[in-house]
C-alpha positions as CSV (number, residue, x, y, z in Angstrom):
1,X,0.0,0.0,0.0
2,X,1.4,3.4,-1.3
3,X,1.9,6.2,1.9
4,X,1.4,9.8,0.3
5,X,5.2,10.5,0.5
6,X,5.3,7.5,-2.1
7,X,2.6,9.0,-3.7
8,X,4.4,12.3,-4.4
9,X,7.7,10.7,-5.5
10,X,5.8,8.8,-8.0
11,X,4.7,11.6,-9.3
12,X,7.7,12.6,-11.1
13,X,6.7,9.9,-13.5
14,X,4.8,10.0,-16.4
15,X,2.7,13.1,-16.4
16,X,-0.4,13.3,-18.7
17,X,-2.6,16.5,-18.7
18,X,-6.5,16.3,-19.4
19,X,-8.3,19.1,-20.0
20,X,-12.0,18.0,-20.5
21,X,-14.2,15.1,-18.5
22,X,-15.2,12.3,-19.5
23,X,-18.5,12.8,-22.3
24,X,-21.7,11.6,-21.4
25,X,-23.3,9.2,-23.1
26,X,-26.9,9.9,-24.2
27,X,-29.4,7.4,-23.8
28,X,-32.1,7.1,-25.7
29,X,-33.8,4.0,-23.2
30,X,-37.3,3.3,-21.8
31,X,-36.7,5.8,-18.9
32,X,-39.5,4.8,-16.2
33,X,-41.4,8.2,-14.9
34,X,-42.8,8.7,-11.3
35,X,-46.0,7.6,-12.9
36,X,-44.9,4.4,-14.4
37,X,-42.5,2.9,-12.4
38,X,-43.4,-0.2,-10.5
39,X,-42.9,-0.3,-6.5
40,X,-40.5,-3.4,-7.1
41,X,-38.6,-1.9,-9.6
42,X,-34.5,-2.0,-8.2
43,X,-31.4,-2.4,-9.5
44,X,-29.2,-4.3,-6.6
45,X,-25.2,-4.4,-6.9
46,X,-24.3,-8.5,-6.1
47,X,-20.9,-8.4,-5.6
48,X,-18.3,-10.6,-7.6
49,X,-16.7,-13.8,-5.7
50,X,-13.4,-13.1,-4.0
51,X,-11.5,-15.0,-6.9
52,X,-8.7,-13.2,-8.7
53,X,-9.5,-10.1,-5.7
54,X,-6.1,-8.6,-4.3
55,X,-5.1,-9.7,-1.1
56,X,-5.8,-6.1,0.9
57,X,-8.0,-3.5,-1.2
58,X,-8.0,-1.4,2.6
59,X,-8.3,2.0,1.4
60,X,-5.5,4.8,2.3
61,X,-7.7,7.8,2.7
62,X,-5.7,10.3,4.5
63,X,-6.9,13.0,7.6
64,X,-10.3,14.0,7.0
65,X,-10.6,14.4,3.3
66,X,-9.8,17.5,2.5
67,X,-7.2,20.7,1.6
68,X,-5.6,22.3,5.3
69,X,-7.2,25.5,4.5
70,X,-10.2,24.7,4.1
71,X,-10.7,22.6,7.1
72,X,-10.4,25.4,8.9
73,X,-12.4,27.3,6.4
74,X,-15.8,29.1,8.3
75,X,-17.2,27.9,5.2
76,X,-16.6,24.8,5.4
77,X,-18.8,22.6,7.6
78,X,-16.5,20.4,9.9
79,X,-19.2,17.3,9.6
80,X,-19.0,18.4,5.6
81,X,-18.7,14.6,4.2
82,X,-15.0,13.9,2.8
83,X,-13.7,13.2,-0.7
84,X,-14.8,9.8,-1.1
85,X,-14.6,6.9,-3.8
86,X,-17.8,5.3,-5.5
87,X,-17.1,1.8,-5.1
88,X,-18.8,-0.7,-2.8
89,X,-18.1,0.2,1.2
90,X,-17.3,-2.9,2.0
91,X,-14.7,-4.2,-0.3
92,X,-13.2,-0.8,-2.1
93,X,-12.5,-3.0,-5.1
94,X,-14.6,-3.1,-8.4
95,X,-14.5,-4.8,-11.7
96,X,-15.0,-3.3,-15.1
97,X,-14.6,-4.4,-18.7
98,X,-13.4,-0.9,-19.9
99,X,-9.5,-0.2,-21.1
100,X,-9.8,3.3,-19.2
101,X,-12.6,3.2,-16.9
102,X,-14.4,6.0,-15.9
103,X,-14.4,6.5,-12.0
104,X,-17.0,8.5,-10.0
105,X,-15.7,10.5,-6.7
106,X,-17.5,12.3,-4.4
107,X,-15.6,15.8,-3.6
108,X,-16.8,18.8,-1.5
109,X,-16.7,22.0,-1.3
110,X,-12.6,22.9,-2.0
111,X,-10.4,25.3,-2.8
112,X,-8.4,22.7,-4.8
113,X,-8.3,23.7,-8.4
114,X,-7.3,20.2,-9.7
115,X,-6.8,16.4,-8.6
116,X,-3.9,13.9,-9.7
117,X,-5.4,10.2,-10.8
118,X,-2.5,7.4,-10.1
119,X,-2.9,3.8,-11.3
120,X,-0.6,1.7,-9.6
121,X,-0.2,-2.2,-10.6
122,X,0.2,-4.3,-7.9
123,X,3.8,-4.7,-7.3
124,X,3.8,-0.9,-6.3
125,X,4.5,0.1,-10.1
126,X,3.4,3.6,-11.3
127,X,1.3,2.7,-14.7
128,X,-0.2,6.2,-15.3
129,X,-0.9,9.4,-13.8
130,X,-3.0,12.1,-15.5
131,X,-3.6,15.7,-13.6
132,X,-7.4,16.5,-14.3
133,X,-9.3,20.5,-13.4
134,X,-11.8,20.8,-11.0
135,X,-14.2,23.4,-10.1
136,X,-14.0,22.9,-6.3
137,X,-18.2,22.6,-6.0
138,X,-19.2,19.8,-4.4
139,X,-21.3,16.3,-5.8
140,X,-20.0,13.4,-7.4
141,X,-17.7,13.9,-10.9
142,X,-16.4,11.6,-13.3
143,X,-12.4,11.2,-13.6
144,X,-10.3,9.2,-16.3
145,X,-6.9,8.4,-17.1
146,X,-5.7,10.6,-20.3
147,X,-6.6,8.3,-23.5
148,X,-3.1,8.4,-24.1
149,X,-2.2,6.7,-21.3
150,X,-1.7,2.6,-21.6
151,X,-5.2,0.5,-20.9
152,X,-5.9,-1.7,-18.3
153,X,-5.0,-5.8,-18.8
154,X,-7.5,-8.1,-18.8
155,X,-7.4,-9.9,-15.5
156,X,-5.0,-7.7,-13.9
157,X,-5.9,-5.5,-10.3
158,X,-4.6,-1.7,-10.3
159,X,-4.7,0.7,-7.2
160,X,-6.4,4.0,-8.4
161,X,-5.2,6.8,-5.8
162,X,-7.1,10.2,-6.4
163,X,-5.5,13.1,-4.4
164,X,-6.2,16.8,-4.1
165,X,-3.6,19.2,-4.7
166,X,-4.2,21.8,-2.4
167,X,-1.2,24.7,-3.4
168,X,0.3,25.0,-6.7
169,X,2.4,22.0,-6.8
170,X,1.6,18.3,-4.5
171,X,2.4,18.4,-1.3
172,X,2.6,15.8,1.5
173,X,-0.3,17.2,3.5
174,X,-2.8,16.7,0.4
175,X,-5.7,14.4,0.7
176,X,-5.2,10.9,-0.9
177,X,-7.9,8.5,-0.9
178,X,-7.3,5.0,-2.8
179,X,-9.5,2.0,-4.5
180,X,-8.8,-0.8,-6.8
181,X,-10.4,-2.2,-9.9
182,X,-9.9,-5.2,-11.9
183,X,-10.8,-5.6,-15.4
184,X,-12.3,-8.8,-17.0
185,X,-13.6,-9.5,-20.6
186,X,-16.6,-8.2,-21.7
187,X,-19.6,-10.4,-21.1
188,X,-22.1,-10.6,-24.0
189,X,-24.7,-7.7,-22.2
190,X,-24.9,-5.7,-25.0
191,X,-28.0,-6.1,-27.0
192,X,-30.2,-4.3,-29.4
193,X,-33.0,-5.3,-27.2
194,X,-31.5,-4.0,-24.4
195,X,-32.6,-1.1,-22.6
196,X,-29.5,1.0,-20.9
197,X,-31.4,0.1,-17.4
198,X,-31.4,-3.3,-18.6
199,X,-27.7,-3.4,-19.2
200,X,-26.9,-1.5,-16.1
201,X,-29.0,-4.4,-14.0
202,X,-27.0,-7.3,-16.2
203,X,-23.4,-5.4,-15.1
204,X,-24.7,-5.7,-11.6
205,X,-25.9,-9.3,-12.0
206,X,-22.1,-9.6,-13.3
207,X,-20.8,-7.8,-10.2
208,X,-19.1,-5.4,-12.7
209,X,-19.4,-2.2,-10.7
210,X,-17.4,0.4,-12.5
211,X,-19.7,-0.5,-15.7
212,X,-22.8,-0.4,-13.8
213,X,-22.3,3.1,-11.6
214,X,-21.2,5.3,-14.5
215,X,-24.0,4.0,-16.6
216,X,-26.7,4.2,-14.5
217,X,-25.2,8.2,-13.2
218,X,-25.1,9.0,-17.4
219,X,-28.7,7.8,-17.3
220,X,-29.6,10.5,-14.3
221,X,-27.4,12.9,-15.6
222,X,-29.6,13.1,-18.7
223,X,-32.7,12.7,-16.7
224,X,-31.9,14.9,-13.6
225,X,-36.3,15.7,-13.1
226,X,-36.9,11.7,-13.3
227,X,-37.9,10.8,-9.7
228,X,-37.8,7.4,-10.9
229,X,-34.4,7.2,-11.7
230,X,-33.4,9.2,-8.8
231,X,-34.8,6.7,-7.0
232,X,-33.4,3.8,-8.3
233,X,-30.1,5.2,-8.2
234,X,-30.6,5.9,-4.7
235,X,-31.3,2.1,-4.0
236,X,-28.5,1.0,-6.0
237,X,-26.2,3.3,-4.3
238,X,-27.7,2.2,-0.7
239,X,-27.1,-1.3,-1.9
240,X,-23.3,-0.6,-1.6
241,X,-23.3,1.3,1.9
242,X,-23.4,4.8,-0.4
243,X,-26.4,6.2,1.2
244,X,-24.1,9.2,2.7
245,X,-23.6,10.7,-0.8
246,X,-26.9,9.0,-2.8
247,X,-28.5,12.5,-3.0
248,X,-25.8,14.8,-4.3
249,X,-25.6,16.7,-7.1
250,X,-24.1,14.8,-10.3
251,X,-21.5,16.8,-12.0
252,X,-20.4,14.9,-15.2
């Protein structure tokens, strides 16, 4: 497991800037309404088996979350919830079929005006590192290793460390918060009969989070009115022990 002073000296390595997230896909699927939708109507993350999982995935969050200033900040609430990793609570490990998954984080309210994303292989190997922009209003965001940057292997487990870098260069007092994600071949889920809600409940089934989560949040992104889907992707987000962050604002 990577401390944040072996965070920062990795960082000489391999720099990649990206200027723009991660575009939303637009679905065009049988959205239920608040009219429509049936009471039984949940999509439920089942969790993979243990097979193949790394032998810790403890995450390495570090203080409380967030930038020294802002802590003590009168506008920042000190029981404001921390940056924070959408992945299941109780493993901190995900699967997804993607070369460069897309990952969802949590941030509040900072002064940080960007983020570094790390992938680390599991012999403690820097495999890329891209500095992303953010806007320092809280909700949930999408982040993505630059394109240019080498994909994932097919059944091989990286570390993703996300940290804030607080001042104008990274520092050792910056918050770092770590996950890991595995990816696996694609499954044959992709149909022309297949709803985007359909395919988001067959990555679930699969217990391919990463998948799952960004699709179902591009689905509410484009339907942010759609108690419906709000609601389902408040379930699916309680499903994981989320529930702390299953209301905030999506910023994609």
């Amino acid at each position: 497991m990577l401390n944040n002073q072996q965070l920062i000296g990795l960082m000489t390595i391999g720099l990649f800037v990206m200027g723009t997230q991660p575009t939303i896909a637009q679905s065009n699927a049988n959205i239920p309404t608040a009219t429509n939708r049936s009471k039984s109507q949940h999509i439920i993350f089942k969790p993979p088996s243990n097979q193949g999982k790394p032998k810790s995935t403890s995450s390495a969050g570090s203080r409380n979350g967030q930038c020294p200033q802002d802590t003590t900040s009168t506008a920042t609430s000190s029981n404001q919830t921390p940056v924070m990793s959408l992945v299941p609570s109780n493993s901190n490990y995900g699967l997804t079929t993607a070369e460069h998954p897309i990952f969802l984080v949590y941030l509040p309210q900072t002064s940080a005006k960007q983020l570094v994303l790390s992938l680390i292989t599991e012999n403690n190997q820097l495999y890329s590192q891209t500095f992303i922009p953010i806007k320092g209003k809280p909700g949930i965001t999408s982040i993505k290793s630059a394109d240019s940057s080498p994909p994932l292997e097919v059944g091989k487990n990286y570390q993703w460390a996300l940290e804030l870098i607080c001042e104008e260069k990274p520092s050792p007092n910056d918050p770092v918060i770590t996950s890991w994600v595995r990816r696996v071949a694609l499954p044959q889920l992709q149909s022309q009969q297949r709803t985007t809600l359909e395919q988001v409940d067959a990555y679930s089934e699969r217990g391919i989070w990463y998948d799952a989560v960004i699709t179902l949040a591009q689905i509410k992104n484009t339907q942010p009115d759609n108690q419906a889907i709000a609601d389902i992707w408040s379930d699916f987000l309680k499903s994981v022990g989320l529930e702390a962050i299953a209301t905030q604002p999506l910023r994609l």
